[in-house]
C-alpha positions as CSV (number, residue, x, y, z in Angstrom):
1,X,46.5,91.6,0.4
2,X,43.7,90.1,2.6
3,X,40.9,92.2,2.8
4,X,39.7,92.9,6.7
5,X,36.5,92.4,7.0
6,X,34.5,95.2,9.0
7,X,30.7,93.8,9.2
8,X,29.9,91.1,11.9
9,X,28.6,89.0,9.0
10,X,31.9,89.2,7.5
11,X,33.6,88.5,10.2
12,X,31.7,85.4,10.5
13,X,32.4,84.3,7.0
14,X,36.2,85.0,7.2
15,X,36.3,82.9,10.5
16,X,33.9,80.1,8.7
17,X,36.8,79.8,6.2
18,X,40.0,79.7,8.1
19,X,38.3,76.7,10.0
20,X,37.4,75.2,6.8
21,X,41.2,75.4,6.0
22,X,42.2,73.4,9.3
23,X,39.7,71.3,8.4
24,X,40.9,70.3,5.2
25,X,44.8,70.7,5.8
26,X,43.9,67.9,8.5
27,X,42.0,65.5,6.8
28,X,43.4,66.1,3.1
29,X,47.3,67.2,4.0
30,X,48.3,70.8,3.7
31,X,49.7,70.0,-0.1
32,X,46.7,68.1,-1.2
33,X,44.2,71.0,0.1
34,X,42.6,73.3,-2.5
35,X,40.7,76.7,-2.1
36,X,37.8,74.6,-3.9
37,X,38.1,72.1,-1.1
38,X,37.9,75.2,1.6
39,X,35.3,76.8,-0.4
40,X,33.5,73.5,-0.6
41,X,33.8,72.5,3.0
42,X,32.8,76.3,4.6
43,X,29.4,76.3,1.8
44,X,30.8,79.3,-0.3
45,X,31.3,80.1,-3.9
46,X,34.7,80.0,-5.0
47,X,34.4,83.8,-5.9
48,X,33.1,84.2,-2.0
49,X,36.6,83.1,-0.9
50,X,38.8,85.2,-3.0
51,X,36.6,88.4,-1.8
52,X,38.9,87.3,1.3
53,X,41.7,85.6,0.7
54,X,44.3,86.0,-2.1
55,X,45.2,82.1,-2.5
56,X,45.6,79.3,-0.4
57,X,48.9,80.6,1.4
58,X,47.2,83.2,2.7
59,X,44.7,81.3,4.3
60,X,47.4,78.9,5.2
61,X,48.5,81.8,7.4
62,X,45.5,82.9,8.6
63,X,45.0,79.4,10.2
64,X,48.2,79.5,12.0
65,X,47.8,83.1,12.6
66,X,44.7,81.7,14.7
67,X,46.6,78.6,16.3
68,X,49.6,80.9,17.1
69,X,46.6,83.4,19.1
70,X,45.5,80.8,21.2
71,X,48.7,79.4,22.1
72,X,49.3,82.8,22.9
73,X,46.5,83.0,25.5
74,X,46.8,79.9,26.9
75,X,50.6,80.6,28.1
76,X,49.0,84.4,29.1
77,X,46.4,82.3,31.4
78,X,48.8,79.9,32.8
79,X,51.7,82.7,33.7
80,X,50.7,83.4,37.2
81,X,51.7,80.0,37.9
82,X,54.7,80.5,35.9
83,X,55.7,83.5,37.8
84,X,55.8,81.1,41.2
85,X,57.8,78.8,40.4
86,X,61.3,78.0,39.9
87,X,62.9,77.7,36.4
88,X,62.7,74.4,35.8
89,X,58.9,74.1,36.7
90,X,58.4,77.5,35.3
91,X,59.9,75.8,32.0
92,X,57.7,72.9,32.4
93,X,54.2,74.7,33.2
94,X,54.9,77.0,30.0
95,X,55.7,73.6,27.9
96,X,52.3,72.5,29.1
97,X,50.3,75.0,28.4
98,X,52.0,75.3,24.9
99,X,51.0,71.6,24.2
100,X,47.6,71.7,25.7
101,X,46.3,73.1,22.7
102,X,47.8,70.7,20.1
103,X,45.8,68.1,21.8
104,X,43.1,69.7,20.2
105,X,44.2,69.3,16.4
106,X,46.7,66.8,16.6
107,X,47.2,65.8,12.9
108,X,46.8,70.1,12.1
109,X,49.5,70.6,14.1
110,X,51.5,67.7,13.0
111,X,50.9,68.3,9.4
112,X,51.8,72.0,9.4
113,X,55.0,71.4,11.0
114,X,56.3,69.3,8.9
115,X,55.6,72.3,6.1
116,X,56.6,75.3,8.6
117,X,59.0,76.1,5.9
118,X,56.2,77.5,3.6
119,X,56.5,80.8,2.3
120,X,55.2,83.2,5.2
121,X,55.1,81.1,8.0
122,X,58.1,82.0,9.6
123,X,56.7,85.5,10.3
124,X,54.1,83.8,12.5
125,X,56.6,82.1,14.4
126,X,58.8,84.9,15.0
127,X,56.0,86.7,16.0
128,X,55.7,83.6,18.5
129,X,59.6,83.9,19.5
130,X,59.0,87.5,20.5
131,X,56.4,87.0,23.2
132,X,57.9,83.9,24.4
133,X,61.2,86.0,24.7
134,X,58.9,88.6,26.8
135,X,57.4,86.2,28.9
136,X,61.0,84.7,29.8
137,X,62.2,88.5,30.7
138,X,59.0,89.1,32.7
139,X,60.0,85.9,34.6
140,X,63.8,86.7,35.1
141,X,63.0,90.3,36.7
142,X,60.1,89.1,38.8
143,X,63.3,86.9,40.3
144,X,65.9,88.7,39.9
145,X,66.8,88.7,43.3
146,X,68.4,84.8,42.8
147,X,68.7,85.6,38.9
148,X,70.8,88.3,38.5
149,X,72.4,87.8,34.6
150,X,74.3,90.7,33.2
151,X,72.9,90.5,29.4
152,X,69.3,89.0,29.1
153,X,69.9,88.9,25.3
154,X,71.9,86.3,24.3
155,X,70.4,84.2,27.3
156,X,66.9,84.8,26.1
157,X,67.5,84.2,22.2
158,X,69.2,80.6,23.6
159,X,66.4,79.7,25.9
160,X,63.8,80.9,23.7
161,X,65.3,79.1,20.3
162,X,66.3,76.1,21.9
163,X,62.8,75.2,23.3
164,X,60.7,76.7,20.2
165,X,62.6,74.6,17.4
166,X,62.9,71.3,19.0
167,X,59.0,71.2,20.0
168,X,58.4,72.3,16.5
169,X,60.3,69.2,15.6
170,X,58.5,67.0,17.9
171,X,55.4,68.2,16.4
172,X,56.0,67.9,12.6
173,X,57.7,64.1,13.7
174,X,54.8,61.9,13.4
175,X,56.7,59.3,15.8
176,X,59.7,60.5,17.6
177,X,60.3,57.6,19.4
178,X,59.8,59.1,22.6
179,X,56.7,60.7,24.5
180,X,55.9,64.3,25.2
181,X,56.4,64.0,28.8
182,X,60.3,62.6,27.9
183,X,60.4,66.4,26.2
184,X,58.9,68.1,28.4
185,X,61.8,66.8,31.2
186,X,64.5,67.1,28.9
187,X,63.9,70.7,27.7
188,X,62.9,72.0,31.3
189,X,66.2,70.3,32.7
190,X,68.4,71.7,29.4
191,X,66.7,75.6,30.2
192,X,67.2,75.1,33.7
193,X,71.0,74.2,33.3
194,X,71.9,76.3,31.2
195,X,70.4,79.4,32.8
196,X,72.4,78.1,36.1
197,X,75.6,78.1,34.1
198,X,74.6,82.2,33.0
199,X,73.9,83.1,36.5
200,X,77.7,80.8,37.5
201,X,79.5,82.7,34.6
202,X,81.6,85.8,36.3
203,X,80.8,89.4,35.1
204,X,81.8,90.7,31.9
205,X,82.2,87.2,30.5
C-alpha cells in the first residue's frame, strides 16, 4: 500500500518521484521504465523510493492519478462556458479542454494509452467516467427546459462511454490518420445526435 506522506518535505519527495515516472515512461516507454531509472532520474536511493511506492505499478498510477487531476480541473475551469452553450458546443468546449492538457505531454499520454489496460488503471478512468457523467447531468438539468429525457442513465453511460473510449483510442494511436479537430467534430456531432434522438423518443420507450 502506498504510504501517504504527512510532512511537506515528504510531500515534496513523493511529487519529485511521480514526475520522474512521466519523465521516464516518456522518454524510455512505459515497459522499458524501471524504479532504478525513476529513482535515478528524481536523485534518490532506490530504498528512498520504496519508502513510497510498492513497485513501479503503483507509481504508474500515481502518475495518471495526477494527469487524471488536472484533466479534472481543467474541464471544472472551463464549465461555465459549458453550461452556455448548446450540446454540441457544449460537447466540443469539454473535448477542448480535455485535450488541452495532452498537449503538454504528448508522447506520456500517447504512450500510456496504448498500455491503459495495465493492472489498476481502469480504476482511474472510472473514476474519470463518474465526473464526466456528473458534469453531463449538471448540464442536462441546467437545460432542462429544451432537454427534458425521462431516464438520464442509459443516456449518460452512452454519451459518456462513447466519447471517453474513442479519445482514449485517438490518444494511444500514434497516427490515426486524421487530426484532432476531425474528432473533435465528429464526436460533438455523434453526442449531439444522439441526445436529439433521446429527447425525439416518446415516453416510456
Amino acid at each position: 500500500m502506498r504510504k501517504t506522506p504527512r510532512q511537506a518535505r515528504a510531500r515534496r519527495r513523493v511529487e519529485t518521484l511521480v514526475d520522474a515516472t512521466a519523465i521516464e515512461i516518456a522518454r524510455r516507454g512505459l515497459v522499458e521504465t524501471t524504479t532504478n531509472h525513476v529513482a535515478a532520474r528524481a536523485g534518490v536511493s532506490i530504498g528512498s523510493l520504496y519508502q513510497y511506492f510498492e513497485d513501479k505499478d503503483d507509481l504508474v498510477i500515481a502518475v495518471i492519478e495526477s494527469l487524471s487531476a488536472e484533466i479534472i480541473d481543467a474541464v471544472e475551469t472551463a464549465f461555465a462556458d459549458v453550461m452556455a452553450a448548446d450540446t454540441r458546443a457544449a460537447v466540443e468546449k469539454l473535448l477542448r479542454a480535455t485535450l488541452s492538457m495532452v498537449d503538454r505531454r504528448p508522447e506520456l499520454y500517447l504512450e500510456l494509452m496504448r498500455h491503459w489496460q495495465v493492472a489498476g488503471v481502469m480504476t482511474v478512468i472510472e473514476a474519470l467516467e463518474v465526473h464526466a457523467a456528473e458534469v453531463c447531468r449538471r448540464y442536462i438539468l441546467r437545460h432542462h427546459d429544451r432537454l427534458q429525457i425521462e431516464d438520464l442513465r442509459p443516456v449518460l453511460f452512452v454519451v459518456v462511454n462513447g466519447t471517453l473510449f474513442p479519445v482514449m483510442r485517438y490518444l494511444g494511436t500514434a497516427d490515426p490518420g486524421f487530426d484532432r479537430e476531425a474528432l473533435i467534430a465528429s464526436l460533438s456531432d455523434m453526442v449531439a445526435g444522439y441526445v436529439e434522438t433521446a429527447l425525439a423518443r416518446p415516453v416510456g420507450r
